[in-house]
C-alpha angles and dihedrals in degrees: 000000000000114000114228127189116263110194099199076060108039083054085052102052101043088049081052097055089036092061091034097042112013091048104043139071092308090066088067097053095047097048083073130103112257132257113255097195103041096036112130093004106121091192091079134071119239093181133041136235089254095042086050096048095043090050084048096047087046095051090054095044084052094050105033081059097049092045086048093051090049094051093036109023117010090184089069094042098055088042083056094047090044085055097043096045080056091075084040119062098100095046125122114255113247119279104228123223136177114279105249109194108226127207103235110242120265108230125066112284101156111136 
């Protein structure tokens, strides 16, 4: 099936991401000044084993929050997009590519 753009989807899940990314951990670590000496290198790493798991642990907790609102209590849900839309509305629509079904890896990678 060929994926098209739907736009009431595409606003709901930037403000998503907005509320479950944006506004998390990763905020804080972007709000720093940049390192001069490591910037661009993708050798290095800009972010630590702790930093990574706490903005991945946030963005569950987020969604699972907002997928839970929208199941449970759509006012809420639609309170939280309306605040999340609120960081997106210059954002870039999605670019849509076609869905490739992964096999999951194999070893342990939960946060």
């Amino acid at each position: 099936m060929e994926m098209t753009l739907d736009h009431a989807l595409a606003i709901e899940a930037k403000a998503m991401v907005a509320l479950a990314f944006r506004n998390g951990p990763i905020e804080a670590l972007h709000a720093g000044k940049p390192c001069a000496a490591c910037s661009g290198i993708p050798a290095v790493s800009h972010i630590s084993d702790e930093e990574m798991k706490a903005m991945m642990k946030s963005a569950v907790n987020t969604l699972y929050r907002l997928l839970w609102q929208r199941k449970n209590d759509s006012e809420a849900y639609i309170e939280n997009l309306a605040l999340g839309q609120q960081y997106t509305m210059q954002w870039d629509d999605p670019k849509l590519k076609k869905p490739v079904r992964k096999r999951p890896p194999t070893t342990n990678q939960n946060p």
